[in-house]
N, C-alpha and C positions, 0 to 999 in steps of 0.2 A: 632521886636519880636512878634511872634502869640500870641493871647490873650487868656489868659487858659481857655472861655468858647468855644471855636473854634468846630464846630459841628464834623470836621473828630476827630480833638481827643479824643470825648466820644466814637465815633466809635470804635475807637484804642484800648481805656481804658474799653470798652464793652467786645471788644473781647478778648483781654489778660484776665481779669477779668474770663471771661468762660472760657478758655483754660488753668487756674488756678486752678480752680474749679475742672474738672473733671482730667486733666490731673496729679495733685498732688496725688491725693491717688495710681492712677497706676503705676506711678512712682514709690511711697514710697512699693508699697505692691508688684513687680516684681522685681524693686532694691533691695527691703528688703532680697527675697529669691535667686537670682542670687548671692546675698553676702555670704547667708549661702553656696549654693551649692559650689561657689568658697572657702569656709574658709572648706567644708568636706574633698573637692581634695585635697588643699593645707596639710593638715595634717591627712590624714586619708588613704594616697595612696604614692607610692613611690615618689612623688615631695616632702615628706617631707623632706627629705633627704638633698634637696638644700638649698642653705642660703637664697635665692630667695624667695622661698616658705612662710618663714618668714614675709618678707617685704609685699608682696602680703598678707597674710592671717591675718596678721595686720590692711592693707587697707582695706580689706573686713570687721572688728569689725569696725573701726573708720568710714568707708564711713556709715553702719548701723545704728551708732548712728547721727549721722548729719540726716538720713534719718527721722527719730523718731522724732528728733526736727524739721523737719520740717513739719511733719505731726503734729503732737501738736499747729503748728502755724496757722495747716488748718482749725483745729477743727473753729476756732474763722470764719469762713466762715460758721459755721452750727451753729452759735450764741452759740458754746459750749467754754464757758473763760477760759479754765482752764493755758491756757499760763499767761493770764491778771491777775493770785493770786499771792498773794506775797508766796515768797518760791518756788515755781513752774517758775516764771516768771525767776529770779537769775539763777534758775540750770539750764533752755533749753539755756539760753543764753551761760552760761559757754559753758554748752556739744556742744553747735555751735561753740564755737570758739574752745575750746579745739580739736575737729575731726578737724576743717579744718588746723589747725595748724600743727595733726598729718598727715592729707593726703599729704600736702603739702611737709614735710617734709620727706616721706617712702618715695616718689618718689625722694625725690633728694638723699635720701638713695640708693635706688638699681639702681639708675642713675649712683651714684658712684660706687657702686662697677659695675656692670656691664661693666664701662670705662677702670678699673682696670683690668677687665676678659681682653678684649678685645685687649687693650694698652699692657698690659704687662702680657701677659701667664704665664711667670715663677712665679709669685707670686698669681695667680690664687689659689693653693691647701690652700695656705698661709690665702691669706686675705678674700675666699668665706667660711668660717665656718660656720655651723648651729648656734653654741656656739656665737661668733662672733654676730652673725645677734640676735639673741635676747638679745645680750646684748646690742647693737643700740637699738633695739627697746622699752626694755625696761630703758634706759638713757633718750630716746624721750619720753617717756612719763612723766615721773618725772620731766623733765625739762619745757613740756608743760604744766603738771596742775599748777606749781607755775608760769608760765609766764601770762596764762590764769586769775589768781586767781584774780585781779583787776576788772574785770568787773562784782564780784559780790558782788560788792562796789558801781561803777561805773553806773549801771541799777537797778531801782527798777521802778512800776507800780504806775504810777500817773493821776489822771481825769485828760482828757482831754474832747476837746465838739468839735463835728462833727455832718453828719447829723441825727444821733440816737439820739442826745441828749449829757447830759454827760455821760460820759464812763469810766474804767478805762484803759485804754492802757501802755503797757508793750512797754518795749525798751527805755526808759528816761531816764535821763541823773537824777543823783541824785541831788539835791539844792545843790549850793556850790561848784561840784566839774566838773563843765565845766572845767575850765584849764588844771586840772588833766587827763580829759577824751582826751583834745588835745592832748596828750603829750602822750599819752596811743596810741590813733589812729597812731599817726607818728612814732613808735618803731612797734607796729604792722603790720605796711603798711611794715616798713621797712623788719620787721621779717620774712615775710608771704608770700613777692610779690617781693619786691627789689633784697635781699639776692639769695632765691631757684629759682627764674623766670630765673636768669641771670646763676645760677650755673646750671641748667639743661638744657638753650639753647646752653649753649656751650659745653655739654657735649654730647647732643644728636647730635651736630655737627660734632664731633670730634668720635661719634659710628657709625652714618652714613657711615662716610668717611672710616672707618673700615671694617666696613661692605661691600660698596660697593668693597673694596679692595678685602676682602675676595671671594667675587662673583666672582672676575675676573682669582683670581687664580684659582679657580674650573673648571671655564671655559679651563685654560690653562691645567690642568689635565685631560682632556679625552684621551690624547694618554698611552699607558700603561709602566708603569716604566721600566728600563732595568736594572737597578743592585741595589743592597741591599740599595744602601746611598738612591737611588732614592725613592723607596718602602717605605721606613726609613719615609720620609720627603713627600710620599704623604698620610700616613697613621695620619702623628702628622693635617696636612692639614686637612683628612675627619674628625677627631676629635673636630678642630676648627669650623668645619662647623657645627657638630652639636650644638653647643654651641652657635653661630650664629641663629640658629634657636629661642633660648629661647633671646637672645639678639636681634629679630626685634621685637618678641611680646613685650617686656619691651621699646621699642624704640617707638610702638604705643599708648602704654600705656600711657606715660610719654606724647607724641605730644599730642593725647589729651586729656588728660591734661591740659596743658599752651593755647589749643584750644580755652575750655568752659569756662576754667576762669581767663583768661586774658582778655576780655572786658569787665567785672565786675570789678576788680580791679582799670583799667584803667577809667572807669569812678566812680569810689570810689573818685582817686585821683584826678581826673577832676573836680567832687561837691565840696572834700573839698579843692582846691585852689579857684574855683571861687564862691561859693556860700555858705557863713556862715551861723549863724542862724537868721542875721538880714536882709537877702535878698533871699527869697525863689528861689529856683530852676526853670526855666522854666518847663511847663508841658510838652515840648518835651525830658528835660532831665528824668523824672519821669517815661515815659513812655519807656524811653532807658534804666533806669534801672530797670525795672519790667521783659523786656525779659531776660536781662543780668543776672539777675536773675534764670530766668528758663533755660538758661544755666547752669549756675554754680551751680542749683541742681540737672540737670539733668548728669551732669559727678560723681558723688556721686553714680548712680544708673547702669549703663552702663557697668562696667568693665568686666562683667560676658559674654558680648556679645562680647568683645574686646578680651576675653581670648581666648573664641568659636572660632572665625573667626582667629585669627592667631597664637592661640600657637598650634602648631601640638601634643607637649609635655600633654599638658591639653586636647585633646581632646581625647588622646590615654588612658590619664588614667582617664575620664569619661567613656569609654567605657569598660574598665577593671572592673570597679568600678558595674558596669552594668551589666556584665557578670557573676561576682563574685555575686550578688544577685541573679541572676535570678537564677543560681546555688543551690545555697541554700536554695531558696524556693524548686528547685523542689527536692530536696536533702529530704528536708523534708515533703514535700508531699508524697514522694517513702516509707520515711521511717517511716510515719505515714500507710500508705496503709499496707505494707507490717507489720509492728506491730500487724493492724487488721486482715490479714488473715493470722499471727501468730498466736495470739487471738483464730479467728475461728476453725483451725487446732487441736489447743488443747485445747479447746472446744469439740470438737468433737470426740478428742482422749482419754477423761474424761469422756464422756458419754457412750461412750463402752467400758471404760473398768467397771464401773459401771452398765451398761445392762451385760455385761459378770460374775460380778459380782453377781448379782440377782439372774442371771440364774442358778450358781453354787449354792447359798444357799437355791435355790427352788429345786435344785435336789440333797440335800443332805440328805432330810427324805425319796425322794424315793427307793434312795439305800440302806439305812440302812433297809427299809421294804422289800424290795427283800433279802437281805443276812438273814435274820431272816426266811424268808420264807422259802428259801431255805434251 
């Protein structure tokens, strides 16, 4: 085993260290707003309409707040503690575990239905609801904040001594209740990583295969139908395909997914079979999970580029969305313009009739002095 003062691996731990450094806030502050712009589409444009739209705009609040907490965790990189107080410490940790509990789960959410689209059409009208999908959603969460709720029991902020000195560091295990914390981590692991890991590689396998099916009948549809049954059945086909469309984006989505963090997990569960708290971790596993890590913050922040690049659906009503403003501003630019040389107009149609006005009342003593005259 290499000896944890080995010179490449300060090298290692130098460089991830700065690549943490500046790399976390652009993360947190471009993921931050890629979430919003995806949570405007999802519900502010006709994608609201889908059950989809739901689970996605869901993802986009839960992946934001993991993002928050993990900016909070950055601050302690600018010697700002506010993670390290008690009360503060408790809640970022909950809201880390609660978002990834929810991420994890929306995806095996519209995993499933998605399989359901795809597998079996006739029940499509049936089981894709809007009504339907928030009330998943909101079931997922009530069930995660009380699954979550242990770990803010479970961590409280205790000195610790490094090379600063003593400190107080956040993420400890409360006096007492290691066992408890065992036993938490192995329902956890189970919940989080076991469960959805397995429920979504066999479903993205089984959409794939779908998928690719569907591709080849399209293929076989270029020649043109010759009677009503045919026509019939190549129109229900271009239907499916576009539905197909919103089912490879969600097929990207979900891959990665299981991509960024599944070797975080897997060495989760790699420390805790071989490495307890009375046999420290080699330095080459610490540094395997510090990247592992910036993996599986970095899929939190990303999806907004996953939507761009292959939902044609979300790109079309980004650009709607786009349209529809720029619209409106000039809408109101015109209509402010044209207000002002309303404005002007009778302004101007005021002042003469008032000069015409004048005019009359200044030559009304000289008529009356002529007819007298006269």
């Amino acid at each position: 085993m290499v000896h944890r003062d080995t010179p490449g691996f300060d090298l290692i731990e130098c460089v991830l260290r700065s690549v943490q450094f500046y790399y976390t806030p652009i993360l947190v502050c471009l993921g931050s707003l890629g979430n919003c712009l995806s949570l405007v589409v999802f519900f502010r444009t006709k994608l609201c309409q889908y059950s989809s739209s739901i689970y996605l705009g869901a993802l986009a609040i839960s992946d934001t707040g993991f993002l928050m907490s993990v900016f909070v965790v950055w601050l302690n990189m600018l010697k700002v503690s506010l993670f390290n107080r008690p009360g503060f410490c408790q809640f970022f940790i909950y809201l880390t575990t609660l978002c990834s509990f929810m991420s994890v789960w929306l995806v095996v959410a519209f995993t499933i239905e998605r399989f359901i689209a795809v597998q079996y059409p006739l029940y499509r009208q049936s089981v894709r609801t809007v009504a339907r999908a928030k009330a998943a959603v909101a079931a997922l969460t009530g069930l995660g904040m009380i699954l979550c709720s242990p770990v803010l029991w479970l961590s409280t902020p205790r000195l610790q001594y490094n090379e600063d000195g003593n400190v107080t560091e956040c993420g400890h295990l409360a006096e007492g209740l290691e066992s408890w914390a065992t036993v938490y981590n192995v329902i956890d692991t189970v919940l989080t990583f076991a469960i959805p890991f397995t429920v979504i590689i066999i479903m993205n396998v089984l959409i794939a295969k779908a998928v690719y099916r569907h591709i080849e009948i399209r293929k076989s549809l270029t020649h043109e139908p010759r009677d009503m049954k045919e026509r019939t059945h190549v129109q229900s086909m271009r239907n499916n395909m576009s539905q197909t469309k919103t089912t490879k984006m969600l097929l990207v989505v979900s891959s990665v997914f299981l991509l960024f963090n599944l070797p975080a997990y897997v060495l989760r569960i790699h420390a805790f079979l071989h490495f307890q708290e009375e046999k420290a971790a080699p330095r080459s596993v610490e540094l395997a999970q510090q990247i592992c890590n910036l993996l599986f913050n970095t899929n939190f922040g990303i999806n907004f580029i996953l939507y761009c690049a292959t939902g044609q659906n979300f790109r079309r009503a980004i650009r709607c969305m786009c349209v529809k403003r720029f619209r409106r501003r000039n809408m109101t630019i015109t209509q402010v313009s044209n207000h002002g040389t309303q404005n002007a107009s009778n302004l101007a149609r005021s002042n003469g009739a008032t000069t015409r006005r004048h005019v009359t009342v200044f030559m009304e003593p000289w008529e009356e002095f002529h007819e007298l005259k006269g």
